[in-house]
C-alpha positions in Angstrom: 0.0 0.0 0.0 2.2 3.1 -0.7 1.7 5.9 0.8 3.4 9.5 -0.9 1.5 11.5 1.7 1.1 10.2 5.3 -1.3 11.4 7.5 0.0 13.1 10.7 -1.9 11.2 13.0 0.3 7.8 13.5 -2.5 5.0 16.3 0.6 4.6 18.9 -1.3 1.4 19.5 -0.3 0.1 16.5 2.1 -3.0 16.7 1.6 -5.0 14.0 4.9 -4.7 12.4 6.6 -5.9 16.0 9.6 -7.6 15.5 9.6 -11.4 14.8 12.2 -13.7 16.1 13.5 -15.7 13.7 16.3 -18.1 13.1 20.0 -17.8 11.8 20.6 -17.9 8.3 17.5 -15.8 7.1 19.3 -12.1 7.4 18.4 -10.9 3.7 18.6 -7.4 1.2 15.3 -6.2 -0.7 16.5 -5.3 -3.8 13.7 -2.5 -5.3 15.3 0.2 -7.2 13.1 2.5 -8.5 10.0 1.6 -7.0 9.9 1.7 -2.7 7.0 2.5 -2.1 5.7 2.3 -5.4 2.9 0.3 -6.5 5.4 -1.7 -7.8 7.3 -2.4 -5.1 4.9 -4.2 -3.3 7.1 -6.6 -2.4 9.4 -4.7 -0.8 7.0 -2.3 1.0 5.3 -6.1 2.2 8.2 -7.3 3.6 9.5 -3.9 5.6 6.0 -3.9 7.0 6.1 -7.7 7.9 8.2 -11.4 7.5 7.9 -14.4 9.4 11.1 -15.6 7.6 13.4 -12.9 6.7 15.0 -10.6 9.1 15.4 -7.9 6.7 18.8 -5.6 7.3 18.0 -3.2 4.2 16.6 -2.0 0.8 18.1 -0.6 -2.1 16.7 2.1 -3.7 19.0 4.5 -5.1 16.0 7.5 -5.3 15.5 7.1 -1.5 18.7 6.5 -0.2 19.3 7.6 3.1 15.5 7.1 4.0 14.3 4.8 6.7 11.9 2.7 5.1 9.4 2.5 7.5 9.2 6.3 7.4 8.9 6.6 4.2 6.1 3.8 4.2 4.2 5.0 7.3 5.7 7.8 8.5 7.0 5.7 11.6 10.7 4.4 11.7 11.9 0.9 11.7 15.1 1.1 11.8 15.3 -0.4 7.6 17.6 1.6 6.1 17.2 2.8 2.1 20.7 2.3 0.7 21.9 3.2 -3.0 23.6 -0.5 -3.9 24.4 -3.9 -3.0 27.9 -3.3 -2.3 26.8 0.0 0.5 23.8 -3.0 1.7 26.4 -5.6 2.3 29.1 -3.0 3.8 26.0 -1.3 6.0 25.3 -5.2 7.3 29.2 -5.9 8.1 29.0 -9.4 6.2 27.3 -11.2 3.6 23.5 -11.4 4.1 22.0 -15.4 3.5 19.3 -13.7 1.0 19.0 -11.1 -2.0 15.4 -10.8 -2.5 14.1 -9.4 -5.6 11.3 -7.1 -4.2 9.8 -5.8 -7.3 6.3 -6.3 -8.8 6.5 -4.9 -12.4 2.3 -6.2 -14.1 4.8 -8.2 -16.1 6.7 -9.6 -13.8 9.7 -9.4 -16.3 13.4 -8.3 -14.9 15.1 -5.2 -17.0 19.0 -6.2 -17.8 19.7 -3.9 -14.5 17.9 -5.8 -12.6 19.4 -9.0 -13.7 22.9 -7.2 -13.2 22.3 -7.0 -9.0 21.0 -10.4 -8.6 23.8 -11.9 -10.4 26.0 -9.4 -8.5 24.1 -11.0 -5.3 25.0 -14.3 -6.5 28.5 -14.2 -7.0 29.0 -12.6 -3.2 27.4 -15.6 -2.3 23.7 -14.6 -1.7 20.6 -17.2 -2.2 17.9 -15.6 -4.4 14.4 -15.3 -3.3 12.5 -14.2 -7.0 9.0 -13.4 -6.9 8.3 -12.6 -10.6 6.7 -14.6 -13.6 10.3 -15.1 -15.1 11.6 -18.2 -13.8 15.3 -17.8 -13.2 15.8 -21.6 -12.1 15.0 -21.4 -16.4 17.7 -18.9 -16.8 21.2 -20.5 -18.1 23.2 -17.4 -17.0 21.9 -17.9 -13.9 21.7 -21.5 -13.4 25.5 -21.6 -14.2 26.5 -18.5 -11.8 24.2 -20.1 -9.1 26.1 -23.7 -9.3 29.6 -21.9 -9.6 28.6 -19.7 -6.4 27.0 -22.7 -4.5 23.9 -21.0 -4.0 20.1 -21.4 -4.1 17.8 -19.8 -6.2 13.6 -20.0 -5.1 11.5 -19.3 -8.0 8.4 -18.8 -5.6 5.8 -18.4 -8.6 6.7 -21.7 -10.4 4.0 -23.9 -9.6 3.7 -27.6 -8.6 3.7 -29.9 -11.1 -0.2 -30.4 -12.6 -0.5 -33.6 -10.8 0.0 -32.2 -7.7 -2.5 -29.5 -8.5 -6.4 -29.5 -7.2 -9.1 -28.7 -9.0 -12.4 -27.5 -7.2 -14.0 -30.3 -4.8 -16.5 -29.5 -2.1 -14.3 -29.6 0.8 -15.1 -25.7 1.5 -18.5 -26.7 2.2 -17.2 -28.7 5.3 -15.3 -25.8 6.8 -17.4 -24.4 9.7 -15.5 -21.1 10.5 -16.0 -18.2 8.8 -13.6 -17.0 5.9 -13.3 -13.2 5.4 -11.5 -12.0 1.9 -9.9 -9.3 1.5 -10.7 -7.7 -2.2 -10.2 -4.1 -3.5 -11.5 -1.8 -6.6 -7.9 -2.3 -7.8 -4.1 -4.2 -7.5 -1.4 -3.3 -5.1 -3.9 -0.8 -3.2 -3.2 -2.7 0.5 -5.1 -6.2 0.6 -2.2 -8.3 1.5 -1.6 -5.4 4.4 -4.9 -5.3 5.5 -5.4 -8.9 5.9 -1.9 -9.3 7.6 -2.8 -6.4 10.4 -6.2 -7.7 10.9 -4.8 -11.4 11.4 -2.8 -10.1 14.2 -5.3 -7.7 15.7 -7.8 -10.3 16.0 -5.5 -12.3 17.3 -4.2 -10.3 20.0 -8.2 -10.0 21.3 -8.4 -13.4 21.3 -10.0 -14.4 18.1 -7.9 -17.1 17.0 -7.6 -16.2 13.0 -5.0 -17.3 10.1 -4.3 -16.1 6.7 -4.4 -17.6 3.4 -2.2 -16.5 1.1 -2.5 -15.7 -2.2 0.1 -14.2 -4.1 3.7 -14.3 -3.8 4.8 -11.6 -1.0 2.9 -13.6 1.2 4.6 -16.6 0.4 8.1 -14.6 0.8 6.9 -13.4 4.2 6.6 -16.6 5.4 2.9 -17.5 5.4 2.0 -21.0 6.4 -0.9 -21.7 4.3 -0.9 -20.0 0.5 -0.7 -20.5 -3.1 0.7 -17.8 -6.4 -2.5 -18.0 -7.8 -1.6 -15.6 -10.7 0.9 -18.6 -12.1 -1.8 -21.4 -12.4 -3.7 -22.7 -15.3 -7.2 -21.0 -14.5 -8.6 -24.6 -14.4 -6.6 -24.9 -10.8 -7.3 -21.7 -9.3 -10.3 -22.5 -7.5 -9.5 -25.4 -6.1 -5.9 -24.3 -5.1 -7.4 -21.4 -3.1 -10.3 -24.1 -1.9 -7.2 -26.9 -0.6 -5.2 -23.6 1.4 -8.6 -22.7 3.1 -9.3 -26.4 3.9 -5.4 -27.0 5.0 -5.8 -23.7 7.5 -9.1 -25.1 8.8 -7.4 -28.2 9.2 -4.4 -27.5 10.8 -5.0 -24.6 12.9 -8.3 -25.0 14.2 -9.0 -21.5 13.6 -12.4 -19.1 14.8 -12.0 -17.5 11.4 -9.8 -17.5 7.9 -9.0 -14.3 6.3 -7.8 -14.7 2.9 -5.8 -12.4 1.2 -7.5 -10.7 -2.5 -5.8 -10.2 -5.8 -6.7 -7.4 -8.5 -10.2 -6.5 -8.3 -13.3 -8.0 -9.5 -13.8 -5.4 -11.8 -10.2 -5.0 -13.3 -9.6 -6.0 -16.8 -6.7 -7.3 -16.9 -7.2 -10.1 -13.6 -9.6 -12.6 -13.1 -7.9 -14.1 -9.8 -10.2 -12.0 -7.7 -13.5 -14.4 -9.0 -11.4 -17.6 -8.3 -10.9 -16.6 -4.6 -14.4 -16.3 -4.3 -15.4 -19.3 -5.7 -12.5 -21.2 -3.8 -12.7 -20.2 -0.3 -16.9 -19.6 -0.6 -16.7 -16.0 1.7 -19.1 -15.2 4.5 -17.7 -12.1 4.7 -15.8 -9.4 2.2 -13.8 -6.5 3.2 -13.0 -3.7 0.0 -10.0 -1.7 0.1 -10.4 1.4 -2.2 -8.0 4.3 -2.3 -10.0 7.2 -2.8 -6.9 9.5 -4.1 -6.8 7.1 -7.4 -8.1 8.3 -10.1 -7.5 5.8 -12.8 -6.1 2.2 -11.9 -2.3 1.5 -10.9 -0.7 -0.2 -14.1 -3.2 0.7 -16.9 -4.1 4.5 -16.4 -6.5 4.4 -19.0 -9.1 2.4 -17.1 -11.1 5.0 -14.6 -11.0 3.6 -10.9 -14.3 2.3 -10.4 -16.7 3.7 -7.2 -16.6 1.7 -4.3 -20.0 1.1 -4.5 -20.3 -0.5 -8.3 -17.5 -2.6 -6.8 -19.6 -3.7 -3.6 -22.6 -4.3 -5.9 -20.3 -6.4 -8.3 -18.9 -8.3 -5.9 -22.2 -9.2 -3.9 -24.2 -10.2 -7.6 -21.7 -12.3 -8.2 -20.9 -14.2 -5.0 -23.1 -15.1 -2.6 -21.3 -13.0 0.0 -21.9 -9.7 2.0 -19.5 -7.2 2.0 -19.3 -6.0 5.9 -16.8 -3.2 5.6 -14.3 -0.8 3.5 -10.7 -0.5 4.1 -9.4 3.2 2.9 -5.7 3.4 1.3 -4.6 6.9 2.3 -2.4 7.5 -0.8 -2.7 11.1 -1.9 -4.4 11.9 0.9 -4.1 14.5 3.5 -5.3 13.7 6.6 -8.2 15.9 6.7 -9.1 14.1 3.1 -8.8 10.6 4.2 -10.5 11.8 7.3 -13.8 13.2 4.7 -12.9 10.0 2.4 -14.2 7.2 5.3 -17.2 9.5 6.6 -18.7 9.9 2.7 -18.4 6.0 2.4 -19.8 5.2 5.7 -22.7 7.4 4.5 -22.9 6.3 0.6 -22.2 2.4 1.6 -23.8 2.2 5.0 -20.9 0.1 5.7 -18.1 0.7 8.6 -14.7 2.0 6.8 -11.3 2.7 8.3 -7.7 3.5 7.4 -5.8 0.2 9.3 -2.4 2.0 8.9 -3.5 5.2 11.0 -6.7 4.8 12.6 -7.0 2.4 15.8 -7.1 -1.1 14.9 -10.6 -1.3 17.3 -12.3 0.1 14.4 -10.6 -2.7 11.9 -11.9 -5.7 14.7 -15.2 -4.7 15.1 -16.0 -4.3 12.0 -15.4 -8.5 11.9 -17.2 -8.8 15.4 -20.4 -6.7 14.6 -20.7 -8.9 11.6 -20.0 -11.7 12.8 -20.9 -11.4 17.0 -20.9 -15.4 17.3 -16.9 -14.6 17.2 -17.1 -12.2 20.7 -18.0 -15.3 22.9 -15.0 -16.9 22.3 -13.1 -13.9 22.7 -14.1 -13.1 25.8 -13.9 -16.7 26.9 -10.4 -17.2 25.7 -9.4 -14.0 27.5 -11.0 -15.5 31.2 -9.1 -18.3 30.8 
């Protein structure tokens, strides 16, 4: 979710992005020149805001150097420095880092010849490469060869499993008793992935025991238990990959309720992941995030944003789902606008709405326990004991 202009009022409540402990060997660079906090460098902004699996030491960015990242994100420091190359990352960290992780998101998921030029920089130091994009480097003879000379690993997180291993659509979501919640939005890289990771933990931390479901790579890279790249499967697949996570979560975590992350929009033109989740995970519940400062959508500027309401009535005629809530993206917003922004959709939805990066995250957990109140009992329960 970047943000150009952050709002000067910062919940001090707000601890989702509390450090994680996590083991030796997983210090790691983001590599995102260019685009920090950029829409495409969602990556990157996902894993200074959150990893289960990476401590990350820095990111490169040449245009920010000298930034803390978190500040630049959210206006609230995290001690991630911006630095201008590998060689200033590596010499900032005082050895070697385990990972180089290629944190941008370009629509094509495609690496320029720069960007190829760092990670096989990364390589020969010695540094394993985490690659979210479409381009399979594991497929790349330049880099096969400089990864076997280095004695390094490369992770193409997008390539799937083979086809056999893949499931199509069976029914088992139909014997999955909690809620699931997903997360959509009226367009791509506008927050989901954020706003389903904060509310995880806030609901959490009152008690609600809730897990995510993944479903595009940054999850994945952050460490998320139960997920799938839905955007590299034959369509045939999608529905029942996202309906196997749901089932695995339900399944192994015994969970009150499973929020499931969104991809694209409904709506957009150029993705139809966001109708697969649906149909795979079978929603009680849908949260929107909208950013009211866009005015066209991210990567193709000639599509209008749509409203959040044709969105809502879009995504309820085509799912049988209620949307209970919108999540507001503060990009380009001052805080008096974002402050206007939530009251005008409050009163054009009839819905609750809330910024989760600046306004308490109360106002993000009720929204889930006035919608669905069977959810409260076991909170307070679990909080007597």
């Amino acid at each position: 979710m970047p943000t150009p202009s952050v709002p000067s009022f910062i919940d001090p409540a707000h601890d989702w992005a509390a450090p994680i402990g996590l083991p030796s060997g997983t210090t790691a660079i983001v590599y995102c020149e260019g685009q920090f906090g950029e829409q495409d460098g969602k990556t990157a902004n996902g894993l200074v805001r959150h990893s289960e699996k990476y401590e990350i030491l820095s990111v490169i960015d040449s245009t920010h150097a000298g930034a803390d990242a978190g500040m630049l994100l959210d206006g609230r420091v995290n001690d991630i420095p911006i630095l201008d190359g590998l060689p200033t990352a590596i010499a900032h960290a005082g050895h070697v880092p385990d990972y180089l992780i290629c944190g941008v998101a370009p629509a094509d998921g495609l690496l320029s010849a720069d960007q190829r030029t760092v990670l096989l920089d990364g390589i020969a130091r010695g540094m394993h490469i985490i690659n979210g994009l479409h381009e399979f480097l594991t497929d790349d003879a330049e880099f096969v060869a400089a990864a076997l000379l280095a004695q390094v690993t490369i992770t193409d997180i997008r390539r799937p499993r083979d086809k056999k291993d893949l499931h199509l659509f069976s029914g088992r979501i139909f014997d999955v008793t909690c809620p699931r919640i997903t997360i959509l939005g009226t367009d791509g890289a506008i927050g989901k992935r954020t706003t389903a990771t904060i509310l995880v933990r806030a609901l959490n931390e009152r008690g609600v025991h809730a897990v995510m479901v993944g479903t595009g790579q940054t999850t994945i890279i952050q460490g998320g238990r139960y997920g799938v790249a839905l955007d590299a499967l034959v369509p045939q697949f999608c529905s029942g990959e996202v309906e196997n996570q749901v089932v695995a979560a339900f399944e192994g975590e015994s969970p009150d309720v499973i929020i499931v992350e969104g991809q694209g929009a409904l709506s957009h033109p150029a993705y139809i992941t966001s109708a697969h989740i649906l149909r795979g995970s079978q929603p009680a519940g849908v949260i929107v995030q909208h950013a009211p400062g866009r005015k066209v959508l991210g990567d193709f500027p000639m599509v209008a944003m749509p409203t959040v309401t044709s969105e809502i009535a879009l995504i309820e005629a085509f799912a049988d789902t209620t949307v209970i809530g919108v999540t507001v993206n503060h990009e380009n917003l001052s805080t008096e606008q974002l402050a206007t922004a939530i009251d005008e959709i409050e009163l054009r939805t009839g819905l609750p709405a809330t910024d989760p990066l600046t306004r308490p995250l109360a106002e993000l957990v009720d929204m889930v326990l006035q919608a669905f109140p069977m959810l409260s009992p076991r909170r307070t329960s679990r909080s007597a004991a």
